[in-house]
PDB file with one MODEL, atoms N, CA, C and O in Angstrom:
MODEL        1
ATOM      1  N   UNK A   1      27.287 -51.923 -56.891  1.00  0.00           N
ATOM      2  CA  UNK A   1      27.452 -50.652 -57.561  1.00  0.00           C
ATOM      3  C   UNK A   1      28.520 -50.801 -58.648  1.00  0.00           C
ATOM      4  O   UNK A   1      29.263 -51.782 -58.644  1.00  0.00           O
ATOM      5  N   UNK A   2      28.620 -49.724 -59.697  1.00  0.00           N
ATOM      6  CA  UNK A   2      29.647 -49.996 -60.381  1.00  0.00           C
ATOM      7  C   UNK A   2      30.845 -49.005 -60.194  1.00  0.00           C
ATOM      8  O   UNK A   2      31.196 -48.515 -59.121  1.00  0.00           O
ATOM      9  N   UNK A   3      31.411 -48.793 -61.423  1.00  0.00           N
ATOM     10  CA  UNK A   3      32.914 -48.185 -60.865  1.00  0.00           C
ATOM     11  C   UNK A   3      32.179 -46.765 -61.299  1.00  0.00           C
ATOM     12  O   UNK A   3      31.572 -46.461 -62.326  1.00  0.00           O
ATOM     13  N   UNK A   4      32.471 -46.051 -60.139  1.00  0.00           N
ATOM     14  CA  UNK A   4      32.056 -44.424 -60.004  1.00  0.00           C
ATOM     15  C   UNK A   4      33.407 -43.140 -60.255  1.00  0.00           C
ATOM     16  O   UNK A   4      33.506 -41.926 -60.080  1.00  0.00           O
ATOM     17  N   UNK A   5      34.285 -44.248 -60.753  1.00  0.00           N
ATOM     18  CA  UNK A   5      35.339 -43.262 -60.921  1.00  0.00           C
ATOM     19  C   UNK A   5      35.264 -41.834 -62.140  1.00  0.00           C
ATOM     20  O   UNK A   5      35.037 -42.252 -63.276  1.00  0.00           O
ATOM     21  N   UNK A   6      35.396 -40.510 -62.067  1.00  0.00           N
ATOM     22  CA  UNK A   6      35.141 -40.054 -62.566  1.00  0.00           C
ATOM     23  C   UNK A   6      33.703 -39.317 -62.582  1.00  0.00           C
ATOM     24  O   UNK A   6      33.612 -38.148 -62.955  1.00  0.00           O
ATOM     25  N   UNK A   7      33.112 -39.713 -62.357  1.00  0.00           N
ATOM     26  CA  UNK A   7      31.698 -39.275 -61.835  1.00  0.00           C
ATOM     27  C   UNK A   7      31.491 -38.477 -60.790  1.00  0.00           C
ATOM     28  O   UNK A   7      32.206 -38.335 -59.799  1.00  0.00           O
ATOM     29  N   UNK A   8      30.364 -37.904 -61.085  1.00  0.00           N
ATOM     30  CA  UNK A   8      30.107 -36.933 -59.350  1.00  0.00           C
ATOM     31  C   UNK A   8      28.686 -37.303 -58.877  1.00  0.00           C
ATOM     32  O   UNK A   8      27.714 -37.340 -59.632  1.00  0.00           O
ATOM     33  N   UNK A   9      28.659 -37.539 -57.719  1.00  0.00           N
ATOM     34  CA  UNK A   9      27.127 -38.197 -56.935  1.00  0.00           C
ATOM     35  C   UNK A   9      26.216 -36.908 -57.567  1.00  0.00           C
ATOM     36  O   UNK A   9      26.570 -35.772 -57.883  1.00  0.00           O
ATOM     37  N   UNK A  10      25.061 -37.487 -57.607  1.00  0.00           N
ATOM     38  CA  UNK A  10      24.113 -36.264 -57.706  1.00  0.00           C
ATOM     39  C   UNK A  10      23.500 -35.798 -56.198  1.00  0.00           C
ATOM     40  O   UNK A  10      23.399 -36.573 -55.246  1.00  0.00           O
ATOM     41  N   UNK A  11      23.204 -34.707 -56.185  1.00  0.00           N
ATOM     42  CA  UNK A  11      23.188 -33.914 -54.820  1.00  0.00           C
ATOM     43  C   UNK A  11      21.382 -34.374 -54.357  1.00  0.00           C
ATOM     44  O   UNK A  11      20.514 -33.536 -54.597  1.00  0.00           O
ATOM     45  N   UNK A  12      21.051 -35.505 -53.815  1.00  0.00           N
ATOM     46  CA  UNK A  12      20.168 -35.835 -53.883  1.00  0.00           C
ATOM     47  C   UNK A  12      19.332 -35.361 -52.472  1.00  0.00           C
ATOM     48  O   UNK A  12      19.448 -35.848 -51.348  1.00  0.00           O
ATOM     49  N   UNK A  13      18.424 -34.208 -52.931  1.00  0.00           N
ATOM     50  CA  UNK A  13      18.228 -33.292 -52.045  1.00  0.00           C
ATOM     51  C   UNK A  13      16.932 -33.093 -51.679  1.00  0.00           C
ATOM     52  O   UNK A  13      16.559 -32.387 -50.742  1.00  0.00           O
ATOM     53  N   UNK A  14      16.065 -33.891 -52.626  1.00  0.00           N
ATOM     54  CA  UNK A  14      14.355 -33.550 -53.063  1.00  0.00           C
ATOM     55  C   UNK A  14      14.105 -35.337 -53.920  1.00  0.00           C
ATOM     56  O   UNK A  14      14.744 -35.968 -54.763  1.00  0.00           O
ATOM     57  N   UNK A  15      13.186 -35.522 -53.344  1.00  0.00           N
ATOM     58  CA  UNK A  15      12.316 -37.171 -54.110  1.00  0.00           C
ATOM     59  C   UNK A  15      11.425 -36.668 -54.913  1.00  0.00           C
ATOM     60  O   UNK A  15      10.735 -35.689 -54.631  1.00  0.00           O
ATOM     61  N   UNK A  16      11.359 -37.453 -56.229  1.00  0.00           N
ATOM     62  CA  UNK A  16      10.050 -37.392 -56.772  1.00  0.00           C
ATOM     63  C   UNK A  16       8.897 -38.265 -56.816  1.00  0.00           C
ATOM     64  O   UNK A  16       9.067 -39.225 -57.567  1.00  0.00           O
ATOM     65  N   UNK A  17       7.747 -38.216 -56.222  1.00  0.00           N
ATOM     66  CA  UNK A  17       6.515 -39.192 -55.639  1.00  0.00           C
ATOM     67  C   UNK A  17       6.070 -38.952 -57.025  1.00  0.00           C
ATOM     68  O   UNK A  17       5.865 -37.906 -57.642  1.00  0.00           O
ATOM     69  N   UNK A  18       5.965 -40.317 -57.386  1.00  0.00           N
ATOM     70  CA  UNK A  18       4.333 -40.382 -58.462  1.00  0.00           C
ATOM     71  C   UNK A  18       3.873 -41.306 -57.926  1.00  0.00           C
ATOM     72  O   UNK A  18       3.117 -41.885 -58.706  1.00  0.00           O
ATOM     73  N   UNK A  19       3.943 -41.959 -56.610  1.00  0.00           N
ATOM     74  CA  UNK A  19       2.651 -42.416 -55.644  1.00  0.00           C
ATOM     75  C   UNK A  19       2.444 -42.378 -55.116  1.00  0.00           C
ATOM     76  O   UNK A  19       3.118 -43.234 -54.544  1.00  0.00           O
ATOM     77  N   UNK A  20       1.415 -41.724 -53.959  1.00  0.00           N
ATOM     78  CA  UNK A  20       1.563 -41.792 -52.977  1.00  0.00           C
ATOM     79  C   UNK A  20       0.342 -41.528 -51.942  1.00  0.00           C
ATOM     80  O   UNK A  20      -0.546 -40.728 -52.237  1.00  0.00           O
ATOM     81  N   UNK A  21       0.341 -42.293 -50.619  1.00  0.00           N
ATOM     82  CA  UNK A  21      -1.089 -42.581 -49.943  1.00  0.00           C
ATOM     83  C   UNK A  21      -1.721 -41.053 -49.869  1.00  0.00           C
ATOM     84  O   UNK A  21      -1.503 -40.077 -50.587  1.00  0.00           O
ATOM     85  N   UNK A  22      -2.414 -41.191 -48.951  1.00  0.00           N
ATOM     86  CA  UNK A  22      -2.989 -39.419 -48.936  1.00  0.00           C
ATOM     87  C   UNK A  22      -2.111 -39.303 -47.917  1.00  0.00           C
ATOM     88  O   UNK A  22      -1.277 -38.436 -48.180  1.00  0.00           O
ATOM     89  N   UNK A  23      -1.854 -40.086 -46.291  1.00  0.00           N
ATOM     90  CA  UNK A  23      -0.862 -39.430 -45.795  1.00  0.00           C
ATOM     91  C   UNK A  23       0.545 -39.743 -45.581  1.00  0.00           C
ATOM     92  O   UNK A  23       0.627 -40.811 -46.188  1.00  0.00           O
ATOM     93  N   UNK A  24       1.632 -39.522 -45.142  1.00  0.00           N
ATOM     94  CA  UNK A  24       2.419 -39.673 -45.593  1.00  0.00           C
ATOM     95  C   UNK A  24       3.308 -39.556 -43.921  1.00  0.00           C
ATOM     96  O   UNK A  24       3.681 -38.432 -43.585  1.00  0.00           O
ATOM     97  N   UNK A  25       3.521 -40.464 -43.202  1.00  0.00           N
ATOM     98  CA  UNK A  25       4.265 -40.001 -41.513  1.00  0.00           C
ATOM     99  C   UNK A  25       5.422 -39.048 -41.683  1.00  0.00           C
ATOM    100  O   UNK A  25       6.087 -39.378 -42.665  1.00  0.00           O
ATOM    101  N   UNK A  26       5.696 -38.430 -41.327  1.00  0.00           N
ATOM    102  CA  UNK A  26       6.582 -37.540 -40.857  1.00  0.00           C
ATOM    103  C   UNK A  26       7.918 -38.143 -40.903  1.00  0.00           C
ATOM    104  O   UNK A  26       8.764 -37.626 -41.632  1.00  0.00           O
ATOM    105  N   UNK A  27       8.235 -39.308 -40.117  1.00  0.00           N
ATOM    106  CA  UNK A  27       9.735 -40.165 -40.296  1.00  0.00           C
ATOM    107  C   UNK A  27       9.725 -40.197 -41.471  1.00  0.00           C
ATOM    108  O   UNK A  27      10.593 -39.483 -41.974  1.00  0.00           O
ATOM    109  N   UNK A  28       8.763 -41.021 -42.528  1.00  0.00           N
ATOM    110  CA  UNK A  28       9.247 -41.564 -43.608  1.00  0.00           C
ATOM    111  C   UNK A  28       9.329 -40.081 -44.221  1.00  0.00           C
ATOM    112  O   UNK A  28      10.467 -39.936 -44.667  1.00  0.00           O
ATOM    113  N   UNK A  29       8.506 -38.850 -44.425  1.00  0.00           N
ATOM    114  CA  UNK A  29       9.083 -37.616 -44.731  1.00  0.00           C
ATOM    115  C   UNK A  29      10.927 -37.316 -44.401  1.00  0.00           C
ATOM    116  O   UNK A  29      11.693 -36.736 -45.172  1.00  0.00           O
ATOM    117  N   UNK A  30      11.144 -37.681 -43.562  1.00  0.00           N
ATOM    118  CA  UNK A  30      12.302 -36.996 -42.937  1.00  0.00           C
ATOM    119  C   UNK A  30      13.618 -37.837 -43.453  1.00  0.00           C
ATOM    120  O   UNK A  30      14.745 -37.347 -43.521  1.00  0.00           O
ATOM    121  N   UNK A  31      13.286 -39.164 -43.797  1.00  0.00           N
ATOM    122  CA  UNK A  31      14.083 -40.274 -44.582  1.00  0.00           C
ATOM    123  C   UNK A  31      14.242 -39.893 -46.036  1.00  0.00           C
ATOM    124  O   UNK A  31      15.325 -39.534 -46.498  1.00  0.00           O
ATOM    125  N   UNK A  32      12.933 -39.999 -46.867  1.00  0.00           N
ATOM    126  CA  UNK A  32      13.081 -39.869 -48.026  1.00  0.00           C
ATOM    127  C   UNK A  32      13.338 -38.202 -48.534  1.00  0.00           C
ATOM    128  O   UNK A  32      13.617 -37.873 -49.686  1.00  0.00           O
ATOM    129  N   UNK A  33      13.192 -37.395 -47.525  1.00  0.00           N
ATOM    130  CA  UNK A  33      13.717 -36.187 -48.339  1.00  0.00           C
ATOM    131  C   UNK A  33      14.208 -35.074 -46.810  1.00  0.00           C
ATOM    132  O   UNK A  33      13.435 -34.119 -46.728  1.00  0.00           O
ATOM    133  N   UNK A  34      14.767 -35.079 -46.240  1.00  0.00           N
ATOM    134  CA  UNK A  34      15.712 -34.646 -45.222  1.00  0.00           C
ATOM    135  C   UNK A  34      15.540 -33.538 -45.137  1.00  0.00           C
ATOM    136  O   UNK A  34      15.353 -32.993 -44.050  1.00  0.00           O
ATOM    137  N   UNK A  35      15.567 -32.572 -46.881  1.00  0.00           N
ATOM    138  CA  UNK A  35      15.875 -30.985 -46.498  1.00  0.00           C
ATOM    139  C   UNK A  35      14.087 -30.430 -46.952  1.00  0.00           C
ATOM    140  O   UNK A  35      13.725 -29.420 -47.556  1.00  0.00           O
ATOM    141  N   UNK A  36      13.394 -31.404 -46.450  1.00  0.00           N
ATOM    142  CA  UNK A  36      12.261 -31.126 -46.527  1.00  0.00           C
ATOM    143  C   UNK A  36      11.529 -30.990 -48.235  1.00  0.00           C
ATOM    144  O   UNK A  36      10.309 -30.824 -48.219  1.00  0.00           O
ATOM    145  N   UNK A  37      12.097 -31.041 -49.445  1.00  0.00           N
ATOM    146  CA  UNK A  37      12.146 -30.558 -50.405  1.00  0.00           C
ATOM    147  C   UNK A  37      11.079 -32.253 -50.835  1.00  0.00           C
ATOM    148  O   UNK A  37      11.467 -33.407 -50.652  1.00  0.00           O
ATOM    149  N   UNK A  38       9.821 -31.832 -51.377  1.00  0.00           N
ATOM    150  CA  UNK A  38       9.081 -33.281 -51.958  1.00  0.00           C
ATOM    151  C   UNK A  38       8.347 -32.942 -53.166  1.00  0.00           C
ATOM    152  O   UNK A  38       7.566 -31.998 -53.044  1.00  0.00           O
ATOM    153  N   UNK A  39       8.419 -33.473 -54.246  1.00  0.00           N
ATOM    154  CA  UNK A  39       7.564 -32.718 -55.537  1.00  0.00           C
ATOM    155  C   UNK A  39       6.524 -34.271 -55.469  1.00  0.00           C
ATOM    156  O   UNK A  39       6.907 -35.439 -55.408  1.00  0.00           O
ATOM    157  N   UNK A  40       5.291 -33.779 -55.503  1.00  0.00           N
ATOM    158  CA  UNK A  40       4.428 -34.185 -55.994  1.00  0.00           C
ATOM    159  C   UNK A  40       3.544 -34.102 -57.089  1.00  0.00           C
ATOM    160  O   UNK A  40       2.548 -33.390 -57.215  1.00  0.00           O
ATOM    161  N   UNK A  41       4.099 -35.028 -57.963  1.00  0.00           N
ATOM    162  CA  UNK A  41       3.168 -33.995 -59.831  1.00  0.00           C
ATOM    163  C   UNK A  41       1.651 -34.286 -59.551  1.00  0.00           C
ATOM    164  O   UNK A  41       1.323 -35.102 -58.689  1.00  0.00           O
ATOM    165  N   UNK A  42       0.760 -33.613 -60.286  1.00  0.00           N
ATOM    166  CA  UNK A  42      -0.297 -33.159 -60.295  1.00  0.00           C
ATOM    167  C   UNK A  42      -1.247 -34.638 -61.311  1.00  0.00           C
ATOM    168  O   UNK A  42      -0.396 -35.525 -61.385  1.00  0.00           O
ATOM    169  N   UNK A  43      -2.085 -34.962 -61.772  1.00  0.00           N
ATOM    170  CA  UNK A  43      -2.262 -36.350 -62.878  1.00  0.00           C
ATOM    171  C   UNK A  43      -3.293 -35.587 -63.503  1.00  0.00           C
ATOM    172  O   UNK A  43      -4.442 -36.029 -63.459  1.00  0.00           O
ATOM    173  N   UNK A  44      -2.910 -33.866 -64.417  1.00  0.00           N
ATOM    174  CA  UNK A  44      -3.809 -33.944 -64.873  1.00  0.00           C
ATOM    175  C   UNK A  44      -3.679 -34.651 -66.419  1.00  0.00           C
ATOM    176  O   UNK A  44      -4.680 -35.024 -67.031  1.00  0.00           O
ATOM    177  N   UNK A  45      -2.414 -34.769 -66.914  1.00  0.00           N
ATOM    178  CA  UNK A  45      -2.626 -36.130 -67.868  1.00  0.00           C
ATOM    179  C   UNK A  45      -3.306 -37.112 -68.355  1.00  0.00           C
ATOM    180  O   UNK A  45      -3.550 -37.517 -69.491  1.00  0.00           O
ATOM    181  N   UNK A  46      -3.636 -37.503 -67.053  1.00  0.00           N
ATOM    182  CA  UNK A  46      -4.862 -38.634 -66.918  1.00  0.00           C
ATOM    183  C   UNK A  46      -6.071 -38.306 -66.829  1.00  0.00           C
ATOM    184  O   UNK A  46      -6.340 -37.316 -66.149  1.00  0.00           O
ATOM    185  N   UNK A  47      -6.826 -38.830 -67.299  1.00  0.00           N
ATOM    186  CA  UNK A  47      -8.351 -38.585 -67.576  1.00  0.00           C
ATOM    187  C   UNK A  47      -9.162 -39.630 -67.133  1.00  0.00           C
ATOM    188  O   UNK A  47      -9.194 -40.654 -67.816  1.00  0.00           O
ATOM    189  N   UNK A  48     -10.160 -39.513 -65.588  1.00  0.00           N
ATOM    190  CA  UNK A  48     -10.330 -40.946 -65.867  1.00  0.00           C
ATOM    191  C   UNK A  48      -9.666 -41.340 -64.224  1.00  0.00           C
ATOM    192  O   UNK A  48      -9.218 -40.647 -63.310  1.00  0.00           O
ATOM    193  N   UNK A  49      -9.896 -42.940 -64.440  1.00  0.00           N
ATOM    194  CA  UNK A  49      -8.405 -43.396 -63.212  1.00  0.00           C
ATOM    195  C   UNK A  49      -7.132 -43.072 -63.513  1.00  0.00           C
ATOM    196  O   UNK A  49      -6.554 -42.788 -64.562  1.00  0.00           O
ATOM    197  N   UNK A  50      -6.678 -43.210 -61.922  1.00  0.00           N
ATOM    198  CA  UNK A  50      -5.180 -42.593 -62.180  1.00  0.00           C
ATOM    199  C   UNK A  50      -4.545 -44.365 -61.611  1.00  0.00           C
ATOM    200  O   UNK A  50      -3.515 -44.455 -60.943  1.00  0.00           O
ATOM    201  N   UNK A  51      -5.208 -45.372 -61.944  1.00  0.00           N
ATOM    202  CA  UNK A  51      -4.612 -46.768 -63.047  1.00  0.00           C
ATOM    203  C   UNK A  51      -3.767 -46.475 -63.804  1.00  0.00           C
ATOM    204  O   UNK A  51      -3.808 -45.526 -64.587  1.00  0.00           O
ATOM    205  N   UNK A  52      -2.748 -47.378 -63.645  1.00  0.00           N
ATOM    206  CA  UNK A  52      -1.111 -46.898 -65.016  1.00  0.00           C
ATOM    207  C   UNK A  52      -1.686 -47.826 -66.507  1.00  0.00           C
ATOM    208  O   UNK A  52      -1.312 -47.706 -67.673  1.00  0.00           O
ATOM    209  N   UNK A  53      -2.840 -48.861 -65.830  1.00  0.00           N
ATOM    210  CA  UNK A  53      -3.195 -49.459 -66.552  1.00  0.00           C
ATOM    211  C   UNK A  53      -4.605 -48.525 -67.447  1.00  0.00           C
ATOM    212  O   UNK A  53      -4.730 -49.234 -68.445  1.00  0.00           O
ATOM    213  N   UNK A  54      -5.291 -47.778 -67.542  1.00  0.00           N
ATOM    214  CA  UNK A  54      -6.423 -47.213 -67.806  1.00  0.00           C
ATOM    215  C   UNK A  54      -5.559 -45.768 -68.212  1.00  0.00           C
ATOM    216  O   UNK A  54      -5.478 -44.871 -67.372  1.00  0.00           O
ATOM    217  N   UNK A  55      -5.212 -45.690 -68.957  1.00  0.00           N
ATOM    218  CA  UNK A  55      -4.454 -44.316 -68.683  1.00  0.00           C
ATOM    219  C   UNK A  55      -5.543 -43.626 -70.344  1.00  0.00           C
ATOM    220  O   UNK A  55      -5.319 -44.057 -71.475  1.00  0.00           O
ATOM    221  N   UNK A  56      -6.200 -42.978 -70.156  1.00  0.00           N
ATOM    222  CA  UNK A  56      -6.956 -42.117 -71.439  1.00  0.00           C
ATOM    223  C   UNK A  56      -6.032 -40.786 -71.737  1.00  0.00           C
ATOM    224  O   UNK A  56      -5.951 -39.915 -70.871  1.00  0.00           O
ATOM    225  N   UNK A  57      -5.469 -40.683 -72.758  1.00  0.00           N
ATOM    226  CA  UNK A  57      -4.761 -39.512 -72.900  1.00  0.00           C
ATOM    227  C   UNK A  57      -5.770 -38.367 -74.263  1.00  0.00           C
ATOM    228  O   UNK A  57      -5.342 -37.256 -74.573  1.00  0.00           O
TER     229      UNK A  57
ENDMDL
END
């Protein structure tokens, strides 16, 4: 890590998934976001596969 002096942690309270299986266990829920808080964005961006490689905009 580096020097955090001066800085304030960010209140890391909610994950943001841009991948993710269809289901998702409950532990690893409870790890990656504790206060229950999970945003999952939507791909309507993408047109097409949702490939990072194929991306049709």
């Amino acid at each position: 890590m580096g020097n955090l002096a001066g800085k304030k942690k960010a209140p890391y309270d909610r994950i943001w998934v841009c991948a993710a299986p269809v289901t998702i266990p409950d532990i690893l829920i409870g790890q990656l976001a504790p206060k229950g808080y999970m945003v999952i964005p939507g791909f309507g961006f993408i047109k097409g596969s949702i490939n990072p490689n194929h991306y049709q905009r």
